[in-house]
Every structure is written in C-alpha cells, then in structure tokens.
PDB file with SEQRES, HELIX, SHEET and CRYST1 records, atoms N, CA, C and O in Angstrom:
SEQRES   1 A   85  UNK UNK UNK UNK UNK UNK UNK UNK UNK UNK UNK UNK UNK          
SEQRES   2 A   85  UNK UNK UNK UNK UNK UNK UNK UNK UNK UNK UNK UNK UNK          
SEQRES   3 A   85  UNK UNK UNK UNK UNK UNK UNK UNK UNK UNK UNK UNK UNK          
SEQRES   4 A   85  UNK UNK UNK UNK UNK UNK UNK UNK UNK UNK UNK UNK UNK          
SEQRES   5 A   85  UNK UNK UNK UNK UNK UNK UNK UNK UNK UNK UNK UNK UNK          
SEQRES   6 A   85  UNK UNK UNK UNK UNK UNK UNK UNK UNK UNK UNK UNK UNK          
SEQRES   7 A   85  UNK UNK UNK UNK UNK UNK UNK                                  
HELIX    1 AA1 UNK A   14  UNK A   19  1                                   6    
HELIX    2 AA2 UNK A   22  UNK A   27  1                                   6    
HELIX    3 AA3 UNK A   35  UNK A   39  1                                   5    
HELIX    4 AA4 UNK A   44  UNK A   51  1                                   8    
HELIX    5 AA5 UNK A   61  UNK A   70  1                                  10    
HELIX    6 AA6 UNK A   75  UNK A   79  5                                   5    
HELIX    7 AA7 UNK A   81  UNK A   84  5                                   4    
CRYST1    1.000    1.000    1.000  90.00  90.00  90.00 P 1           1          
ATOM      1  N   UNK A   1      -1.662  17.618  31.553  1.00  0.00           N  
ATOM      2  CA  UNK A   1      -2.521  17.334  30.415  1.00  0.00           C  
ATOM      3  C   UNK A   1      -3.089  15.926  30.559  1.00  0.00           C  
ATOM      4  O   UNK A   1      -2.213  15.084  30.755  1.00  0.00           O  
ATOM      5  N   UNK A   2      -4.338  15.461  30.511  1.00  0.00           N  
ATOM      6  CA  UNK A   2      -4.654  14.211  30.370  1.00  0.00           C  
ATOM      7  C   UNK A   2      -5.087  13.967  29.002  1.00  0.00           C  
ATOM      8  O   UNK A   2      -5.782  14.696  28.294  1.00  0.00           O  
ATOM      9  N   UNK A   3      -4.561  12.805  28.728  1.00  0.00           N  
ATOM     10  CA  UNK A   3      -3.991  12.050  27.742  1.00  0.00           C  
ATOM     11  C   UNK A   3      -5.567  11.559  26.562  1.00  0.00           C  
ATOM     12  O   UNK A   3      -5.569  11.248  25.371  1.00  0.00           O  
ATOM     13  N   UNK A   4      -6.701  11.683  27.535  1.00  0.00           N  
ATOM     14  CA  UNK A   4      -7.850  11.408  26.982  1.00  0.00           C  
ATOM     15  C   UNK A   4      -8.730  12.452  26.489  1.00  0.00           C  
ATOM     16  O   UNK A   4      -9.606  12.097  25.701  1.00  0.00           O  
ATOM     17  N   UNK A   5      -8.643  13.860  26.860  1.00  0.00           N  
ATOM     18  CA  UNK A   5      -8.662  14.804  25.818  1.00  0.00           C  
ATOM     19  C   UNK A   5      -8.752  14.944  24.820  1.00  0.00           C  
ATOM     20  O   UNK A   5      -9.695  15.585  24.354  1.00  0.00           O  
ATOM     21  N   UNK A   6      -7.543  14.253  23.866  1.00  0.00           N  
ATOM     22  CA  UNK A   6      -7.759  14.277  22.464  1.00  0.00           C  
ATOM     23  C   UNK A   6      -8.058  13.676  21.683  1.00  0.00           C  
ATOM     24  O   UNK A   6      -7.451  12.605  21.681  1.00  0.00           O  
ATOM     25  N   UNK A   7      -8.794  13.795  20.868  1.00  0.00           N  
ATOM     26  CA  UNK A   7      -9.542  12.483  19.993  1.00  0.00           C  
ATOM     27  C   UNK A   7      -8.891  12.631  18.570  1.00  0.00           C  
ATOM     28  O   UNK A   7      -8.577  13.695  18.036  1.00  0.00           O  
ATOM     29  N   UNK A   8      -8.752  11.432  18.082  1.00  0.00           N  
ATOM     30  CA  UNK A   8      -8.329  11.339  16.433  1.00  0.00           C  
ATOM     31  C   UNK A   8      -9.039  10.382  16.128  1.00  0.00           C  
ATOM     32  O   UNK A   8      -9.512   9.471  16.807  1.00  0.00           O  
ATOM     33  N   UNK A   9      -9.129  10.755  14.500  1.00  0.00           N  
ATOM     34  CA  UNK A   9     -10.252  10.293  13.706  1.00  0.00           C  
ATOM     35  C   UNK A   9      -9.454   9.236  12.916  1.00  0.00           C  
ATOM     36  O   UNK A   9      -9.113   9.562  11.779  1.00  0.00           O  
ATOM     37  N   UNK A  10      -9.026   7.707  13.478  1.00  0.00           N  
ATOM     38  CA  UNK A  10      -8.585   7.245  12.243  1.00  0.00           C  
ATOM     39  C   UNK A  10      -9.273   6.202  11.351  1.00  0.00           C  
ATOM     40  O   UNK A  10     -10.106   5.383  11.738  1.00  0.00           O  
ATOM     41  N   UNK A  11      -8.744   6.366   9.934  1.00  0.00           N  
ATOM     42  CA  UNK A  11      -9.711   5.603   8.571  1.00  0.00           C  
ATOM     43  C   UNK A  11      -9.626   3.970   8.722  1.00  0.00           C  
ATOM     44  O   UNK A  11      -8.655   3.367   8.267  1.00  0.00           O  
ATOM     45  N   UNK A  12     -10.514   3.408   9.274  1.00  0.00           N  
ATOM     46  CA  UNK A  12     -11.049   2.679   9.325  1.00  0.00           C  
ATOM     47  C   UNK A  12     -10.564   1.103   8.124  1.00  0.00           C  
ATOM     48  O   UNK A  12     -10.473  -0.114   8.284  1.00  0.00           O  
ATOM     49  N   UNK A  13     -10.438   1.731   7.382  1.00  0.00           N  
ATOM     50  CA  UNK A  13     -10.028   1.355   5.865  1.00  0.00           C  
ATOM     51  C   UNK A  13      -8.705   1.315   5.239  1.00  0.00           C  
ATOM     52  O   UNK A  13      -8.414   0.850   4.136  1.00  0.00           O  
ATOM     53  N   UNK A  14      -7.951   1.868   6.102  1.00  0.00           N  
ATOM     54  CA  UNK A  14      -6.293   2.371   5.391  1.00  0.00           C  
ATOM     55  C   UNK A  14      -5.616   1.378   4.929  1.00  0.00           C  
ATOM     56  O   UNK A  14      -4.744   1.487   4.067  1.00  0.00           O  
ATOM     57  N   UNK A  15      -5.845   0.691   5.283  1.00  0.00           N  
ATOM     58  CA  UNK A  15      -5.086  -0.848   4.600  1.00  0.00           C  
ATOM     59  C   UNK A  15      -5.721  -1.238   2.896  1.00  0.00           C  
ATOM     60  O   UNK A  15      -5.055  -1.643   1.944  1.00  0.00           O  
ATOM     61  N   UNK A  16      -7.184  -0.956   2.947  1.00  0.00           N  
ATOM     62  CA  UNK A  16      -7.746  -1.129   1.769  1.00  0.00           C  
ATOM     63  C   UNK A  16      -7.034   0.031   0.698  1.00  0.00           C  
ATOM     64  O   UNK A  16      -6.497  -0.150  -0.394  1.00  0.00           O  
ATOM     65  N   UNK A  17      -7.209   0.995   1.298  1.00  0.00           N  
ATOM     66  CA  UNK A  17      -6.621   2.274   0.821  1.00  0.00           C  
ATOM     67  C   UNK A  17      -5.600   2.468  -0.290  1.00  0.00           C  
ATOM     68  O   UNK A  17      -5.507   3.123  -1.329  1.00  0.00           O  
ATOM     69  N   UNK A  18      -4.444   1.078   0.824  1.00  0.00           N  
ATOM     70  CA  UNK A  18      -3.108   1.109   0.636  1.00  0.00           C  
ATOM     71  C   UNK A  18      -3.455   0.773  -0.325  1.00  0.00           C  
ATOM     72  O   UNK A  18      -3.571   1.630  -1.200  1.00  0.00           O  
ATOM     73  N   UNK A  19      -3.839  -0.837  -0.683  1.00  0.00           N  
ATOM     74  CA  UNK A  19      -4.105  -2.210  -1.213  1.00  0.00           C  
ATOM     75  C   UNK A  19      -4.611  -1.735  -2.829  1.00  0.00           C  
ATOM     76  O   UNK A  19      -4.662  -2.318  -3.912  1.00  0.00           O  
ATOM     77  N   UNK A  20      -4.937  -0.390  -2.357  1.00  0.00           N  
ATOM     78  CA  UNK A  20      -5.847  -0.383  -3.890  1.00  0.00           C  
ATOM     79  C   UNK A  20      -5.040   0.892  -4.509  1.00  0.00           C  
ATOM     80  O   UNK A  20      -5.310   1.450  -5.573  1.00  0.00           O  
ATOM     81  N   UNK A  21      -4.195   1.163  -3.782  1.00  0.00           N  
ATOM     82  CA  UNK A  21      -3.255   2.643  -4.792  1.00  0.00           C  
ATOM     83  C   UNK A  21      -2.194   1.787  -4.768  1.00  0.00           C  
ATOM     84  O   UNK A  21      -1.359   2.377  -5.453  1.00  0.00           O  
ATOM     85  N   UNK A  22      -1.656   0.648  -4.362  1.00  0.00           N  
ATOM     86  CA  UNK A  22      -0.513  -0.475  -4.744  1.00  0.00           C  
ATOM     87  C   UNK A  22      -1.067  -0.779  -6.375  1.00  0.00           C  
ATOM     88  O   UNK A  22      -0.532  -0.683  -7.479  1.00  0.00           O  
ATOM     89  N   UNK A  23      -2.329  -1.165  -5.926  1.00  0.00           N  
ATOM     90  CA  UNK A  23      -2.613  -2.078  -7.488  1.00  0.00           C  
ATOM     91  C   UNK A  23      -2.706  -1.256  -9.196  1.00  0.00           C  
ATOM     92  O   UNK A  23      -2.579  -1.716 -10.331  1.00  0.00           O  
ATOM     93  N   UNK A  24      -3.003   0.218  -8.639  1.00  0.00           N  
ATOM     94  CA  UNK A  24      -2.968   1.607  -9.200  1.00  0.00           C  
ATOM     95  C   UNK A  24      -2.329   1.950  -9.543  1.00  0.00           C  
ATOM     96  O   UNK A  24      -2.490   2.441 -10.660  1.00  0.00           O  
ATOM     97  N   UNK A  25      -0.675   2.029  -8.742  1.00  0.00           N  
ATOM     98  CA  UNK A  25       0.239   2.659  -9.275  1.00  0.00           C  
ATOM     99  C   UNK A  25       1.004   1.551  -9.962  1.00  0.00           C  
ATOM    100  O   UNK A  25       1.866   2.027 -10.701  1.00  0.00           O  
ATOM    101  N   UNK A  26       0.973   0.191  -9.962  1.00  0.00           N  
ATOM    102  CA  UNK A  26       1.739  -0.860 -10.388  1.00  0.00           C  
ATOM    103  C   UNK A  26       1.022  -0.783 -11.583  1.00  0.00           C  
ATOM    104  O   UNK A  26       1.502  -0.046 -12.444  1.00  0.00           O  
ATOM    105  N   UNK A  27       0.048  -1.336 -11.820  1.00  0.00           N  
ATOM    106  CA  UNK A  27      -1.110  -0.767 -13.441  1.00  0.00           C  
ATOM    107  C   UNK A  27      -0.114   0.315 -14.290  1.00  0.00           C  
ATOM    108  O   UNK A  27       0.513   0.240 -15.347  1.00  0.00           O  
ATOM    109  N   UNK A  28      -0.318   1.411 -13.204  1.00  0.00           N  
ATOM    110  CA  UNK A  28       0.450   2.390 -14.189  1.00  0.00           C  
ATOM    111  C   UNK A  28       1.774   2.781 -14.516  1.00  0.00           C  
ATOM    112  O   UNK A  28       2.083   3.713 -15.258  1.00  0.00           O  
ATOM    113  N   UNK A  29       2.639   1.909 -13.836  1.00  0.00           N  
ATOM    114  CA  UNK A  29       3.537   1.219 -14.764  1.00  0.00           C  
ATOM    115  C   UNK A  29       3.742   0.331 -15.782  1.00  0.00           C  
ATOM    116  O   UNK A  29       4.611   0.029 -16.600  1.00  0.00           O  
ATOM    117  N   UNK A  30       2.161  -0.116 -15.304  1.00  0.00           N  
ATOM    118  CA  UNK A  30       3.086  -1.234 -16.531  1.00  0.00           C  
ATOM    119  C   UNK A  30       3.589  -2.589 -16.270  1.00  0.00           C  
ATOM    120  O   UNK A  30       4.029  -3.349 -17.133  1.00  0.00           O  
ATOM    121  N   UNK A  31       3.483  -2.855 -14.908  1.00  0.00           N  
ATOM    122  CA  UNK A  31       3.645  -4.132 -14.271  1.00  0.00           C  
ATOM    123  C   UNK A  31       3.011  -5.290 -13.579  1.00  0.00           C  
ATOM    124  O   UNK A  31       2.038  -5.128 -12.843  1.00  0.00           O  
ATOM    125  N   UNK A  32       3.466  -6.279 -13.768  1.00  0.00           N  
ATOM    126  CA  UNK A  32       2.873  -7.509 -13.804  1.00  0.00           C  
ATOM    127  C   UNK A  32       2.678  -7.296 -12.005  1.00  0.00           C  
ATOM    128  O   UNK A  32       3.439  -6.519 -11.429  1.00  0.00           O  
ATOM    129  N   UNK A  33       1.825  -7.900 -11.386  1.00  0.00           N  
ATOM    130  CA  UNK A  33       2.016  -8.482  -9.957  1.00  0.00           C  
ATOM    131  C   UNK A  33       3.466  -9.376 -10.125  1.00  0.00           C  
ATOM    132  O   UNK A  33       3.422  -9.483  -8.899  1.00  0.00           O  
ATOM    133  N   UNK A  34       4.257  -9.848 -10.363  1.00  0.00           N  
ATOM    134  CA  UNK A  34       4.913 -10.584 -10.737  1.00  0.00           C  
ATOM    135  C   UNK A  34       6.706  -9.884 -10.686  1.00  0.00           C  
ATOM    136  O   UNK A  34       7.707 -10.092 -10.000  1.00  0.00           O  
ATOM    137  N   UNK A  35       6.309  -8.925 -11.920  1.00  0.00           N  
ATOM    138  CA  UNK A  35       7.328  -7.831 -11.509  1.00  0.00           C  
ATOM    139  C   UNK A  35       7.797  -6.825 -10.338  1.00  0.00           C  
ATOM    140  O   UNK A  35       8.783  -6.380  -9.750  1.00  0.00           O  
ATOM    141  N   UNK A  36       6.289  -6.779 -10.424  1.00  0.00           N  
ATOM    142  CA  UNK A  36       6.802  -5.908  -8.932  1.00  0.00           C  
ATOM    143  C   UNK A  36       7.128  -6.524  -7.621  1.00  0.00           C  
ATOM    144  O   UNK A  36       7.681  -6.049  -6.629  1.00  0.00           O  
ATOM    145  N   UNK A  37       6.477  -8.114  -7.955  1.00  0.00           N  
ATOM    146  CA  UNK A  37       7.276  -8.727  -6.752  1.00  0.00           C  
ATOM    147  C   UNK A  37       8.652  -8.887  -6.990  1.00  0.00           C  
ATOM    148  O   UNK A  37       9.322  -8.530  -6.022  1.00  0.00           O  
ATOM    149  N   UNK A  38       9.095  -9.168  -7.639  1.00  0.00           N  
ATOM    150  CA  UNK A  38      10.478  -9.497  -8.357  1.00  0.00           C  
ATOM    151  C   UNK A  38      11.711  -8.283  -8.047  1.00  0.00           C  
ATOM    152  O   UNK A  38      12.884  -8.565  -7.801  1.00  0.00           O  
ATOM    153  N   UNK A  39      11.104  -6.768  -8.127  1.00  0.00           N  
ATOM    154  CA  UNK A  39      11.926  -5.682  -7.847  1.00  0.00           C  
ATOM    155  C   UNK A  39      11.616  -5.164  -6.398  1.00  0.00           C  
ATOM    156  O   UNK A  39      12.278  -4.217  -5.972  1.00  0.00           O  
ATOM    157  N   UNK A  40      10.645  -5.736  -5.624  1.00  0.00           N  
ATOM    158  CA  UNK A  40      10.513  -5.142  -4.184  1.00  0.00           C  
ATOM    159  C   UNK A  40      11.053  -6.450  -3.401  1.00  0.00           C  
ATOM    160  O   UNK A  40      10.929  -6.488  -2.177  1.00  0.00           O  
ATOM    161  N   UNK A  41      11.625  -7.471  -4.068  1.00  0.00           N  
ATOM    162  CA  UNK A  41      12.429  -8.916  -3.729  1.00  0.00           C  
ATOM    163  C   UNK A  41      11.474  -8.815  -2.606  1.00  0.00           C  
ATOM    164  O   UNK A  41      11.780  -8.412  -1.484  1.00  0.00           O  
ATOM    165  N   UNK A  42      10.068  -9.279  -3.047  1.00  0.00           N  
ATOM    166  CA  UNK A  42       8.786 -10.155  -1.905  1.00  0.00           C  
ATOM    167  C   UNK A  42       8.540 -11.435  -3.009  1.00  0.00           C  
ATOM    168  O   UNK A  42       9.260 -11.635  -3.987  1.00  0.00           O  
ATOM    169  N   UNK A  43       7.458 -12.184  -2.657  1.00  0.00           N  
ATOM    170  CA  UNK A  43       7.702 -12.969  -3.575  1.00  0.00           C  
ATOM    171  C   UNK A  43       6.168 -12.791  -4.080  1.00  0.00           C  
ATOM    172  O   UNK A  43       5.423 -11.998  -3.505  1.00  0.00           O  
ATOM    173  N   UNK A  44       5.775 -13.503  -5.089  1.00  0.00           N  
ATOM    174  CA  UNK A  44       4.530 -13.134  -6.621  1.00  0.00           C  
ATOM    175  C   UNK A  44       3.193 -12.880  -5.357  1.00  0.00           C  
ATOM    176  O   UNK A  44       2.503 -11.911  -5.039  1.00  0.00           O  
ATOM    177  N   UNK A  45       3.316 -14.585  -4.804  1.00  0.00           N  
ATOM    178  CA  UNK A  45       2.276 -14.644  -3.790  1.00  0.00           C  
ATOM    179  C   UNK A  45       1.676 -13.761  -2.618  1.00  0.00           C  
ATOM    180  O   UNK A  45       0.572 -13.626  -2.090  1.00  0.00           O  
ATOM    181  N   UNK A  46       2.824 -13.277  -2.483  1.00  0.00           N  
ATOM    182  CA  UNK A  46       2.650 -12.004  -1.381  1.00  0.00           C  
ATOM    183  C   UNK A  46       2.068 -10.476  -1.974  1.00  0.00           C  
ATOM    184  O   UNK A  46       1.009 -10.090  -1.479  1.00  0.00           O  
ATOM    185  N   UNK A  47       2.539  -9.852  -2.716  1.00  0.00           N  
ATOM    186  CA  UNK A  47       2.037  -9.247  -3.379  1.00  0.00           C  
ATOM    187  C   UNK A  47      -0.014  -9.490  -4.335  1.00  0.00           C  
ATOM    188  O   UNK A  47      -1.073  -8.862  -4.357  1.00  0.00           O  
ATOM    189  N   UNK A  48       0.390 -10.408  -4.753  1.00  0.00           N  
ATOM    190  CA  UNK A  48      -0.929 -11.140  -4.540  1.00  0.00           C  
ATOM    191  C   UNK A  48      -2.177 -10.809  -3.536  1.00  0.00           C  
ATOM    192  O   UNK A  48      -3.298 -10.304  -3.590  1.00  0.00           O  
ATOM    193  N   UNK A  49      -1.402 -11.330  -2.705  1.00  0.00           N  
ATOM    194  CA  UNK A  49      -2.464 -11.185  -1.661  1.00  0.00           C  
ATOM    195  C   UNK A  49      -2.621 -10.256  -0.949  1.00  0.00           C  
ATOM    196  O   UNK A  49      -3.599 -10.193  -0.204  1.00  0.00           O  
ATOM    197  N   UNK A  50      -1.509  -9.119  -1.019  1.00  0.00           N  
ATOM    198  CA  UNK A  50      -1.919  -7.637  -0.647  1.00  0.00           C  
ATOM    199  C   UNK A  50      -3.039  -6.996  -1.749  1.00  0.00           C  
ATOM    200  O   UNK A  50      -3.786  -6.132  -1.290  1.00  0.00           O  
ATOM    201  N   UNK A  51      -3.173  -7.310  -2.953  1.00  0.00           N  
ATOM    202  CA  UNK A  51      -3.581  -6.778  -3.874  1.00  0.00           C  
ATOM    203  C   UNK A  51      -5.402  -7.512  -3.372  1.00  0.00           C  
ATOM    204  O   UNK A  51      -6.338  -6.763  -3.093  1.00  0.00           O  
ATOM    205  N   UNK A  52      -5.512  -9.053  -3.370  1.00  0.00           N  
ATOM    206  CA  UNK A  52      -6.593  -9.428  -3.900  1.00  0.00           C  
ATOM    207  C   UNK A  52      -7.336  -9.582  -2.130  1.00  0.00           C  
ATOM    208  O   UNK A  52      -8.347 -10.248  -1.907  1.00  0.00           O  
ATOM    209  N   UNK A  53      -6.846  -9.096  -1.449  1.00  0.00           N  
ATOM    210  CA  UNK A  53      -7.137  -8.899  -0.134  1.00  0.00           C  
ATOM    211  C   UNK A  53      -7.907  -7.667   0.401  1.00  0.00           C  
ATOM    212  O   UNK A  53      -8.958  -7.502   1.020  1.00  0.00           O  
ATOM    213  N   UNK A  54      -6.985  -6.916  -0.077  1.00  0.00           N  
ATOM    214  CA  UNK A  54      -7.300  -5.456   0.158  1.00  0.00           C  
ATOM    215  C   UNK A  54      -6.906  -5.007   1.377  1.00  0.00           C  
ATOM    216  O   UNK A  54      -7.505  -4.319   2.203  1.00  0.00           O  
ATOM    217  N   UNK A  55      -5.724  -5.527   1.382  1.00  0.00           N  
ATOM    218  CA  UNK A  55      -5.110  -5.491   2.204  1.00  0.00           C  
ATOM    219  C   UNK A  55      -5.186  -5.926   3.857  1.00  0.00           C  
ATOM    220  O   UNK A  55      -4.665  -5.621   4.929  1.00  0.00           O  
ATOM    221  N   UNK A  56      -6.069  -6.728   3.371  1.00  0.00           N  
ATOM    222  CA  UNK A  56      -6.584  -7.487   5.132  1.00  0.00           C  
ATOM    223  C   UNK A  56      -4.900  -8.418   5.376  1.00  0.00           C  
ATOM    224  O   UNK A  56      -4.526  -8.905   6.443  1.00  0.00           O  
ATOM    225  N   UNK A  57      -4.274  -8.439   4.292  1.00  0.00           N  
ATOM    226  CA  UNK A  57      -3.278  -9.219   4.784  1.00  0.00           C  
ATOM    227  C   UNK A  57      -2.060  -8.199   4.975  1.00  0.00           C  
ATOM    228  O   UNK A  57      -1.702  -7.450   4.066  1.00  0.00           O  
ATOM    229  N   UNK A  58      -1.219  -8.250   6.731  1.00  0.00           N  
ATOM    230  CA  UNK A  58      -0.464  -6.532   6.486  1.00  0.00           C  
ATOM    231  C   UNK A  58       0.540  -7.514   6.102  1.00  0.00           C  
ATOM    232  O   UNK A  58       0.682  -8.736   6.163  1.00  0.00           O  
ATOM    233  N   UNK A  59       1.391  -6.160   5.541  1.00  0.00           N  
ATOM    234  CA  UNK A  59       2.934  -6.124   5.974  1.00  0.00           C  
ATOM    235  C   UNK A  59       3.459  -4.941   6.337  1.00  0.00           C  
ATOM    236  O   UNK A  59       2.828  -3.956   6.723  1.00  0.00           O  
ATOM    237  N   UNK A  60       4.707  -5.057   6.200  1.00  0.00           N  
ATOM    238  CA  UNK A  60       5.561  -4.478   7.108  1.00  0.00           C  
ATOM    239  C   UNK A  60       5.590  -2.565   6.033  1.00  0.00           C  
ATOM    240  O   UNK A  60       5.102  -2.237   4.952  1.00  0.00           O  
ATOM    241  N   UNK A  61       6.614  -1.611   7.334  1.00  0.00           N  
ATOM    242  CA  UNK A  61       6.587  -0.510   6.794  1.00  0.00           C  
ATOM    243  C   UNK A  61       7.789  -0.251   5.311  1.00  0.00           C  
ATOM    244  O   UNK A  61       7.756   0.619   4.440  1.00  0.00           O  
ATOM    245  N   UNK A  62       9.060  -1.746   5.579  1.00  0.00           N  
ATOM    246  CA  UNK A  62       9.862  -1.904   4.856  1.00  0.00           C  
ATOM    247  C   UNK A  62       9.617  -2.286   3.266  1.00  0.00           C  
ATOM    248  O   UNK A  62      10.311  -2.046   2.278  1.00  0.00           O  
ATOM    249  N   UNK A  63       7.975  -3.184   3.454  1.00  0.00           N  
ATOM    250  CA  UNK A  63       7.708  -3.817   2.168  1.00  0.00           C  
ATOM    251  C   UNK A  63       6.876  -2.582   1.555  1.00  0.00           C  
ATOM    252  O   UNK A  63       6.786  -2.556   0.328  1.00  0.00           O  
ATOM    253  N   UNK A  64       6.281  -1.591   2.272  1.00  0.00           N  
ATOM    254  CA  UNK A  64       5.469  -0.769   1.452  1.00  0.00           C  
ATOM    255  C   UNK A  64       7.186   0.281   0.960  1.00  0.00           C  
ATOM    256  O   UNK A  64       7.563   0.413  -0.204  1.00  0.00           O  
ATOM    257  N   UNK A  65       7.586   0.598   1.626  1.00  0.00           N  
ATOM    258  CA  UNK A  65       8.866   1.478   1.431  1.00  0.00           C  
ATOM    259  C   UNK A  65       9.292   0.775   0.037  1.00  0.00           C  
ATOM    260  O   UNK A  65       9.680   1.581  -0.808  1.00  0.00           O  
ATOM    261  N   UNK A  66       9.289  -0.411  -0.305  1.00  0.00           N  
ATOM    262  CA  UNK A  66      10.176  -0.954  -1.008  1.00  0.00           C  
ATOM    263  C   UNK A  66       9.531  -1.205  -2.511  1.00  0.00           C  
ATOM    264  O   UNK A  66      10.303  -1.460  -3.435  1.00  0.00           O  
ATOM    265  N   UNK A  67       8.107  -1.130  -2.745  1.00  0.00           N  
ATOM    266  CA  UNK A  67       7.412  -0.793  -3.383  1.00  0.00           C  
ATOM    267  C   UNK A  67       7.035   0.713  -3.546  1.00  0.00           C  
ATOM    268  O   UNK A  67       6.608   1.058  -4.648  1.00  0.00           O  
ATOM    269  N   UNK A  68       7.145   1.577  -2.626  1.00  0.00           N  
ATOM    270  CA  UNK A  68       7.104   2.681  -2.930  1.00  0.00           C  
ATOM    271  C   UNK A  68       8.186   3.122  -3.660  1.00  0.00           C  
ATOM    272  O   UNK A  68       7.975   3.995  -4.502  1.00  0.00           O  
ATOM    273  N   UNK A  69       9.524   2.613  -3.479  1.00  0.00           N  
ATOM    274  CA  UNK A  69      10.680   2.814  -4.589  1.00  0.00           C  
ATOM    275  C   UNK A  69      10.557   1.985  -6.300  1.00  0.00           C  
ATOM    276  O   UNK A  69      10.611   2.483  -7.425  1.00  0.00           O  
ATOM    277  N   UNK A  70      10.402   0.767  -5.910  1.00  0.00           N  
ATOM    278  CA  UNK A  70      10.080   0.584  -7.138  1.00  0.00           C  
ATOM    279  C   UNK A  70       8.804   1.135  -7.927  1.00  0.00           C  
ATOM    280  O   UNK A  70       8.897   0.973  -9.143  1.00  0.00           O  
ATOM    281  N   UNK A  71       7.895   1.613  -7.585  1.00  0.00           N  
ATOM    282  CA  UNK A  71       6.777   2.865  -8.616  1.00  0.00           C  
ATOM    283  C   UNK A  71       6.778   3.687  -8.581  1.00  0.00           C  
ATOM    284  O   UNK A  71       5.903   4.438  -9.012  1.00  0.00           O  
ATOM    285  N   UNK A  72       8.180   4.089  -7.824  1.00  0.00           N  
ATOM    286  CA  UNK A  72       9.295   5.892  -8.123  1.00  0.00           C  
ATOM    287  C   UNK A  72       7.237   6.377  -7.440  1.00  0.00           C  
ATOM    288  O   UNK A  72       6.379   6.816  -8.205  1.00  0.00           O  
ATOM    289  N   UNK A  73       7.030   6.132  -6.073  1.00  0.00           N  
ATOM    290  CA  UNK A  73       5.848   7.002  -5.666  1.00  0.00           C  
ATOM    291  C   UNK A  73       6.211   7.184  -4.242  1.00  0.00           C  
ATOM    292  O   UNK A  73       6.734   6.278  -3.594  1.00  0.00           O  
ATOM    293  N   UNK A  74       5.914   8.455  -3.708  1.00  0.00           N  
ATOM    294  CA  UNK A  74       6.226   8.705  -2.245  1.00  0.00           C  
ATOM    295  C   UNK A  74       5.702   7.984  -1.526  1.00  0.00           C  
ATOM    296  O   UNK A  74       4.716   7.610  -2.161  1.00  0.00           O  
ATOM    297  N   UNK A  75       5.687   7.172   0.094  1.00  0.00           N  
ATOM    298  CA  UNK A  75       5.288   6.829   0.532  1.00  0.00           C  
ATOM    299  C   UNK A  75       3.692   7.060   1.049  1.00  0.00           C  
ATOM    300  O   UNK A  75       2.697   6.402   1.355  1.00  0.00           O  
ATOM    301  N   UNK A  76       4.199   8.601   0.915  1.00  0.00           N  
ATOM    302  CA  UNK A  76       2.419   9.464   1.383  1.00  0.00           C  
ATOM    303  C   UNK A  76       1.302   8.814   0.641  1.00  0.00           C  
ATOM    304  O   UNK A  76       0.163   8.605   1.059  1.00  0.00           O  
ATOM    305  N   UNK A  77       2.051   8.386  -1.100  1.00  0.00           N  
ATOM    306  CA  UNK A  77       0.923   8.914  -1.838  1.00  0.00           C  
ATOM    307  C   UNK A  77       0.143   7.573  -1.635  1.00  0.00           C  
ATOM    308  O   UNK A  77      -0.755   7.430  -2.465  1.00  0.00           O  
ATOM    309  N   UNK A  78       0.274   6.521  -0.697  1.00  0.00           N  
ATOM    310  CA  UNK A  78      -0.119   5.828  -0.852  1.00  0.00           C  
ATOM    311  C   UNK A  78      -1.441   5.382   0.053  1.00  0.00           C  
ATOM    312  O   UNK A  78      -1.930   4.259  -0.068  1.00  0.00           O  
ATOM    313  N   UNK A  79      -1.910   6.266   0.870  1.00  0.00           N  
ATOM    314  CA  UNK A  79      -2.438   6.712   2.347  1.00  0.00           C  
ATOM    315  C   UNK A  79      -3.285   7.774   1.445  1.00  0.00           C  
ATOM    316  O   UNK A  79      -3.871   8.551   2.199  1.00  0.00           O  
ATOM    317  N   UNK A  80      -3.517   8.036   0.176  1.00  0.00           N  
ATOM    318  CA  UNK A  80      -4.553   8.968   0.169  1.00  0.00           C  
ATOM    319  C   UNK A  80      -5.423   8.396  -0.991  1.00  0.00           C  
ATOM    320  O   UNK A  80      -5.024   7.907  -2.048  1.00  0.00           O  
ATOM    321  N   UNK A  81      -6.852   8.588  -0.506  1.00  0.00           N  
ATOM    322  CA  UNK A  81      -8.110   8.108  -1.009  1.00  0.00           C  
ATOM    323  C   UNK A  81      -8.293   8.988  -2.379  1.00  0.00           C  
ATOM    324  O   UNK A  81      -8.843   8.512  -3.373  1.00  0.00           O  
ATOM    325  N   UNK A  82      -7.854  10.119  -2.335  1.00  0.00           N  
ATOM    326  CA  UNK A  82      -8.231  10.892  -3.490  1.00  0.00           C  
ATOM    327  C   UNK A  82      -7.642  10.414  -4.763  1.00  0.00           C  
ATOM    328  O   UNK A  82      -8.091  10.713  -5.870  1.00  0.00           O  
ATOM    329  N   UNK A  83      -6.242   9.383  -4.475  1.00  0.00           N  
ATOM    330  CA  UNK A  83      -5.915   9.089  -5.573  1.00  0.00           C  
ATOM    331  C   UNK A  83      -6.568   7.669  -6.144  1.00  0.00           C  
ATOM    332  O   UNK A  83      -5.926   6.898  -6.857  1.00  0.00           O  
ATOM    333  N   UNK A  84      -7.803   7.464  -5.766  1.00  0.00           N  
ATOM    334  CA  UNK A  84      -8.717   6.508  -6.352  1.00  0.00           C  
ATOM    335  C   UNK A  84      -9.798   6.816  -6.910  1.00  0.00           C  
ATOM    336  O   UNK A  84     -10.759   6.049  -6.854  1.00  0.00           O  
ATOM    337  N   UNK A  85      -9.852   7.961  -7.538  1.00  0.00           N  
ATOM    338  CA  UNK A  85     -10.803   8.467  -7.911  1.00  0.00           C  
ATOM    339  C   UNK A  85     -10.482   9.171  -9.361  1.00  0.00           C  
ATOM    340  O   UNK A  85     -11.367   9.782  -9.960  1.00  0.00           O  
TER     341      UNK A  85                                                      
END                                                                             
C-alpha cells in the first residue's frame, strides 16, 4: 500500500472550534473564566487566553480532558461545529 493514496480532509480551524464550544459550554454553566480555571486547576490567565484567542494559543490533551470533566461534556463534543450554531 503506498502511504500517499489517501487523502484526509482536516478543519483548518479546530482549535477555534475548540476555543469557542469551551467558552459555550462554560456560559452554560454558569461559570466565570475564573471558575473554571479554578476546577480544571489551570490558572484564570490561561483559560483566558484559550478563550480570547481562539485558540491560537494550544494546550495540552490533559487540559481539554480536564475541562471536559468539569462541564460534565464529552470530549467529542468539543470538536464539533454544529454545536455553535
């Protein structure tokens, strides 16, 4: 099989994606940027700047995991565009 065969289509944007169903699902809790830094133990600033970035600033798969627990939301749901709409 050669390896260049297959093509995938990836979103260009996924970081924004993230950046903006973070700020979405924290809203709909109910929480401060502040709080949710506080329960994903990152600190205010960091969160911050995932939010007002749009995610041009990464992190890790541990810090989205860890926010995905604190807004009780699957990791998936955070990778899909439909939930910005």
């Amino acid at each position: 099989m050669l390896y260049n065969e297959k093509k995938f289509k990836f979103d260009p944007e996924i970081k924004q994606v993230i950046a903006q169903n973070i700020r979405k699902f924290r809203l709909e809790k109910g929480y401060t940027q502040e709080q949710l830094a506080v329960y994903a133990e990152r600190s205010p600033e960091f969160v911050r700047r995932i939010e007002s970035e749009m995610g041009e600033r990464g992190f890790s798969i541990e810090t989205l995991y860890r926010i995905s627990v604190v807004l009780e939301k699957d990791v998936g749901e955070f990778f899909k565009r439909d939930n910005l709409e």
